[in-house]
TIRO-2110 file (N, C-alpha, C; in Angstrom, 1 decimal):
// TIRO-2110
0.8, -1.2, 0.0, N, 1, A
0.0, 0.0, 0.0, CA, 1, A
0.9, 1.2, 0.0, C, 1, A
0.7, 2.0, -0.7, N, 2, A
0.8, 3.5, -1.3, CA, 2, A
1.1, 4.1, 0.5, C, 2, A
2.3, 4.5, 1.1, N, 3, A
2.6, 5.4, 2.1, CA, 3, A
1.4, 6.4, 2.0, C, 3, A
1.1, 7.2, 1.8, N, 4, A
0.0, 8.2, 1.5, CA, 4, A
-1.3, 8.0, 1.4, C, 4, A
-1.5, 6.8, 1.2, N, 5, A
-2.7, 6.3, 1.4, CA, 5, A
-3.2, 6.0, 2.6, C, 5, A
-4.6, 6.3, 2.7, N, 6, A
-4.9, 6.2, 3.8, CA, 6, A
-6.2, 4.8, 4.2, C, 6, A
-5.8, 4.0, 5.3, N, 7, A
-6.6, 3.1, 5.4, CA, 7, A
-8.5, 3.8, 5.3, C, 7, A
-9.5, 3.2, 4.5, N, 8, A
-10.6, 3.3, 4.0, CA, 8, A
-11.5, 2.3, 5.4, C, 8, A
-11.9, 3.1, 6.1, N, 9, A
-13.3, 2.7, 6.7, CA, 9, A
-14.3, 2.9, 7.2, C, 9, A
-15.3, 2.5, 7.1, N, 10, A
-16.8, 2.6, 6.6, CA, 10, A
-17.1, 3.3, 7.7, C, 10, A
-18.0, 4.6, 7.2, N, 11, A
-18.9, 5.3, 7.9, CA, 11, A
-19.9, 4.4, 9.4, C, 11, A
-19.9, 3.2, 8.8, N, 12, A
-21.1, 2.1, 9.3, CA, 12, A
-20.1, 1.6, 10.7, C, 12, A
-18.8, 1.6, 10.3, N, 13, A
-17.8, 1.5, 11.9, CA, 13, A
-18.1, 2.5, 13.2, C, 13, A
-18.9, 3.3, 13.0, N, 14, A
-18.3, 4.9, 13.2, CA, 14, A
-20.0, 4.7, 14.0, C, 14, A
-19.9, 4.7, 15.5, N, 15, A
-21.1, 4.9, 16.0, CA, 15, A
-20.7, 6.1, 17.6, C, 15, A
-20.9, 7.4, 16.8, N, 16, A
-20.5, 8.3, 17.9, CA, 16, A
-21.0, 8.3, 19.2, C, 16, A
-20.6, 8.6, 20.4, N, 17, A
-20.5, 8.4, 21.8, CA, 17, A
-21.7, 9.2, 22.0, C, 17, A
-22.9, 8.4, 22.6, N, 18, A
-24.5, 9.7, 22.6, CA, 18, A
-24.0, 10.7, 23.9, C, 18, A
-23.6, 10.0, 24.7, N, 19, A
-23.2, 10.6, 25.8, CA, 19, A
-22.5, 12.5, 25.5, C, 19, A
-21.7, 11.9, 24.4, N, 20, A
-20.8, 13.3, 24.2, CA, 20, A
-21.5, 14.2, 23.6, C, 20, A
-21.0, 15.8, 23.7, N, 21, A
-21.7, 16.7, 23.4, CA, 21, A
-21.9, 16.5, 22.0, C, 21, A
-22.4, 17.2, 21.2, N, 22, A
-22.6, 17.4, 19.7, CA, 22, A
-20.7, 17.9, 19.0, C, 22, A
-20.1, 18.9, 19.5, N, 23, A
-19.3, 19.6, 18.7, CA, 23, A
-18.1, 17.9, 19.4, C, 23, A
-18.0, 17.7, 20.5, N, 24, A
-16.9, 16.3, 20.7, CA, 24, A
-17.6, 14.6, 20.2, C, 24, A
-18.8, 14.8, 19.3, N, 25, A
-19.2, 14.0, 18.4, CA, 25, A
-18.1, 14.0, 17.1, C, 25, A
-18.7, 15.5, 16.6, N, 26, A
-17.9, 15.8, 15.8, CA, 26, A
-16.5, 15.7, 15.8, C, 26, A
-16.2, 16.2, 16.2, N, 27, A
-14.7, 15.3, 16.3, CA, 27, A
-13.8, 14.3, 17.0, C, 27, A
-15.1, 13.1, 17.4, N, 28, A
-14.8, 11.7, 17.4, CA, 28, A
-14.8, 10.9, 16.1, C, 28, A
-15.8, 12.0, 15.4, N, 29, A
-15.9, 11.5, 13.7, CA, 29, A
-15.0, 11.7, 13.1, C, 29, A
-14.3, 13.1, 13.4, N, 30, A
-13.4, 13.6, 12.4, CA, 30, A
-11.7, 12.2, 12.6, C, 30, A
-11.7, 12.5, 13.8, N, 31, A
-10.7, 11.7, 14.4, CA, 31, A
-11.0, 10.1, 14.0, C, 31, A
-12.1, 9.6, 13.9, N, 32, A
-12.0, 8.3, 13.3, CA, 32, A
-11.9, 8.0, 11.7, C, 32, A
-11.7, 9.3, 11.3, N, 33, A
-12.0, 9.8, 9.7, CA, 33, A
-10.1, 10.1, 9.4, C, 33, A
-9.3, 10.4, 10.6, N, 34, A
-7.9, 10.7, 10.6, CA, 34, A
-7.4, 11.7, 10.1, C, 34, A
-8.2, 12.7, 10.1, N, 35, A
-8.3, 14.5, 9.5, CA, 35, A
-6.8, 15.0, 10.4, C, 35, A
-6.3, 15.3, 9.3, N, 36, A
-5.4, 16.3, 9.8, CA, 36, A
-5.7, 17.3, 11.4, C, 36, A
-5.2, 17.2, 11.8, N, 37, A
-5.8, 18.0, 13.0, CA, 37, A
-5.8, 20.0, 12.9, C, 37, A
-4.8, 20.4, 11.6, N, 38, A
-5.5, 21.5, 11.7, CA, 38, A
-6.8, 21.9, 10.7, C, 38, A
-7.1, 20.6, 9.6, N, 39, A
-8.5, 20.5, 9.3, CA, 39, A
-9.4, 20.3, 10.2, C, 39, A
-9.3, 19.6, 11.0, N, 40, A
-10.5, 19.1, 12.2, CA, 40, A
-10.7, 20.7, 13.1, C, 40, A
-9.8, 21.4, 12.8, N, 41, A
-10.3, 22.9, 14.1, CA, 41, A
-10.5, 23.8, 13.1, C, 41, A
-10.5, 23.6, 11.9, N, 42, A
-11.2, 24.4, 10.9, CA, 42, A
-12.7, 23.7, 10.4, C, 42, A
-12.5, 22.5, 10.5, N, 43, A
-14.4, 22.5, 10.3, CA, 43, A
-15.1, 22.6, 11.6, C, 43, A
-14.4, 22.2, 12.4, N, 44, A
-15.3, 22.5, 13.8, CA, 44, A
-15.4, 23.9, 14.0, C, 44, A
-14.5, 25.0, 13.9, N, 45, A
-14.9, 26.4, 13.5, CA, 45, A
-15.9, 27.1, 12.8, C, 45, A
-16.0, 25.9, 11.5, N, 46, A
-17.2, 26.1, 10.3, CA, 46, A
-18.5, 25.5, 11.0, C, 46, A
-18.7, 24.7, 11.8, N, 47, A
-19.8, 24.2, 12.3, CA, 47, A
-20.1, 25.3, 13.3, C, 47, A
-19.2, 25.7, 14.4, N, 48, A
-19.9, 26.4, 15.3, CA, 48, A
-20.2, 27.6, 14.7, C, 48, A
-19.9, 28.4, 13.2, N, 49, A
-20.1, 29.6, 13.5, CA, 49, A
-21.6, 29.2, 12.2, C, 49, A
-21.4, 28.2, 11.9, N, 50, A
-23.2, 27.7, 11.2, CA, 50, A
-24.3, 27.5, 12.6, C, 50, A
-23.8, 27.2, 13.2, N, 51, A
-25.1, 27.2, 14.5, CA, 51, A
-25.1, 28.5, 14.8, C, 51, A
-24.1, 29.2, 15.2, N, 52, A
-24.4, 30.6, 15.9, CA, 52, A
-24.8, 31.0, 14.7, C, 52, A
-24.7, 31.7, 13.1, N, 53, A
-25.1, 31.8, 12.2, CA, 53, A
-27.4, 32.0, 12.4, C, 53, A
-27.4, 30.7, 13.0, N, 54, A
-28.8, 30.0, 13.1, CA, 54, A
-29.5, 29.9, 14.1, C, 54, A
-28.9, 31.0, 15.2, N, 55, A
-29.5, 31.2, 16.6, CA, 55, A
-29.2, 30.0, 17.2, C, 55, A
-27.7, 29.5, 17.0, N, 56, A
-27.7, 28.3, 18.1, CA, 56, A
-28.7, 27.3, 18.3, C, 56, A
-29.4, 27.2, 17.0, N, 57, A
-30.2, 26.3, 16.9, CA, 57, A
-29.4, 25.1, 16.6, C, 57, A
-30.0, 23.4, 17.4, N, 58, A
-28.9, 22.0, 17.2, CA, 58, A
-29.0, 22.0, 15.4, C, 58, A
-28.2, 21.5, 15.0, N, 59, A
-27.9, 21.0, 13.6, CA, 59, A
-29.1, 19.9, 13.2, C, 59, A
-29.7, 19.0, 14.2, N, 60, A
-30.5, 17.7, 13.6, CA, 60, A
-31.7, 18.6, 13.4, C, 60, A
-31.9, 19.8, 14.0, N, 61, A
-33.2, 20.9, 13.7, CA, 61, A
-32.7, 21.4, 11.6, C, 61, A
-31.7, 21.2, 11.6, N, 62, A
-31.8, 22.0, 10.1, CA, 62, A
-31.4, 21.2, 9.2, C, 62, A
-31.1, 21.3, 7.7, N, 63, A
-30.6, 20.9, 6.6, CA, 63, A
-30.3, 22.0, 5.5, C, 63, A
-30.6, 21.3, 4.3, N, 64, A
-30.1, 22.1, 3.1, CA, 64, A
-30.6, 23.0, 2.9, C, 64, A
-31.0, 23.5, 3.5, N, 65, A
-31.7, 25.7, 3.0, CA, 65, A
-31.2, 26.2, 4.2, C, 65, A
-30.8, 25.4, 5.5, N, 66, A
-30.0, 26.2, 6.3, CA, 66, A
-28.5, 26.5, 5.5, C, 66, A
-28.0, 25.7, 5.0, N, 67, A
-26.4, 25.3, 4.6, CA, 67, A
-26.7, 26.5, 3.5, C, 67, A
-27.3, 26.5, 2.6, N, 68, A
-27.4, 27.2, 1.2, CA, 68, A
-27.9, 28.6, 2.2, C, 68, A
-28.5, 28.9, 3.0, N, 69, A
-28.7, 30.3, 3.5, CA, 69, A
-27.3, 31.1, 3.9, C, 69, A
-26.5, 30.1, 4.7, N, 70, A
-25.1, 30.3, 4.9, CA, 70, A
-24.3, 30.8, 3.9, C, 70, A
-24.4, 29.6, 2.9, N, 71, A
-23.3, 29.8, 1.8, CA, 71, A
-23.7, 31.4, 0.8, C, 71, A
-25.3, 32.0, 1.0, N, 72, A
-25.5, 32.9, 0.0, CA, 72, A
-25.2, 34.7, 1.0, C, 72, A
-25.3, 34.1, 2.4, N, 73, A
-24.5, 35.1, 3.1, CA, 73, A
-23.2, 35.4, 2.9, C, 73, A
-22.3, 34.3, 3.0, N, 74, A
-21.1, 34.5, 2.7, CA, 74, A
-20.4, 35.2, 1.7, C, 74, A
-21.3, 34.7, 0.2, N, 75, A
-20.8, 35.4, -0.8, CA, 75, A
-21.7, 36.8, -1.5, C, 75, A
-23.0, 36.7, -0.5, N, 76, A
-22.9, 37.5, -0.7, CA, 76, A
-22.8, 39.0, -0.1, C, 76, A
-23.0, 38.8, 1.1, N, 77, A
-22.4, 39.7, 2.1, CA, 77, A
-21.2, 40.1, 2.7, C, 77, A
-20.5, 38.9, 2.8, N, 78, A
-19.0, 38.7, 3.1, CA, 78, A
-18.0, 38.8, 2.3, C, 78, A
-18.5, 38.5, 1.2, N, 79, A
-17.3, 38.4, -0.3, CA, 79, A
-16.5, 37.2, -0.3, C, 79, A
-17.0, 36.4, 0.7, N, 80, A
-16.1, 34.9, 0.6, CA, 80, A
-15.4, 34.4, -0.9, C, 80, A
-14.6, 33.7, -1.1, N, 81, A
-14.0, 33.3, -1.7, CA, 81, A
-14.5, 31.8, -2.3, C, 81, A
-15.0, 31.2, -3.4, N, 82, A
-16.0, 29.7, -3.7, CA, 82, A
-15.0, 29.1, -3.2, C, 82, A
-13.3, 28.8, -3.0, N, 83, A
-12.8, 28.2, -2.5, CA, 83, A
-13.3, 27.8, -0.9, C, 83, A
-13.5, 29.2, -0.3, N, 84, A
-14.1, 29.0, 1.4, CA, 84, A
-15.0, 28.3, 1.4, C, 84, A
-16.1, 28.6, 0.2, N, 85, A
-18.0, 28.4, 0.4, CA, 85, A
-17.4, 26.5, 0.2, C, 85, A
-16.4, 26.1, -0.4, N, 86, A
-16.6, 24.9, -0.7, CA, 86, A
-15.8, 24.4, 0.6, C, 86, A
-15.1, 24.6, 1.2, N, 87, A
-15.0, 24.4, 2.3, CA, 87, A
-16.3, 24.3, 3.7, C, 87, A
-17.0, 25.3, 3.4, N, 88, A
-18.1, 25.3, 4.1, CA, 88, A
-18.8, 24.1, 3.9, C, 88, A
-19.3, 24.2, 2.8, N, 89, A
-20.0, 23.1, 2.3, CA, 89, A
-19.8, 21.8, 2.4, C, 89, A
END
């Protein structure tokens, strides 16, 4: 196997801790997913400022017209960059 490659395992392995909060879910996922760790404090950055974004409303409350409400803020109020929005997204 390819040094750089990274061992492949199934989402279906991956049963997050109920106990733990929502944002240390998240990055029991990310961490079983083997994310670089300064990507793992950039999407957990992009998650918390999508909830505050949303009145701190939980995440299982929203979906795709919250995400796309975000992404049309960003470009178009913020001037984000599609490289960021794709990051967001």
């Amino acid at each position: 196997m390819h040094s750089r490659q990274r061992l492949q395992r199934p989402l279906e392995g991956l049963v997050p801790n109920p106990k733990l909060r929502f944002m240390d879910q998240c990055r029991e996922a990310m961490r079983f997913h083997r994310l670089a760790l300064r990507s793992e404090e950039a999407y957990l950055q992009w998650i918390k400022r999508f909830i505050f974004f949303h009145g701190k409303r939980h995440p299982k409350e929203m979906g795709e017209a919250e995400v796309t409400s975000l992404l049309t803020h960003l470009a178009a109020e913020r001037n984000v960059s599609a490289s960021t929005q794709n990051q967001v997204a």
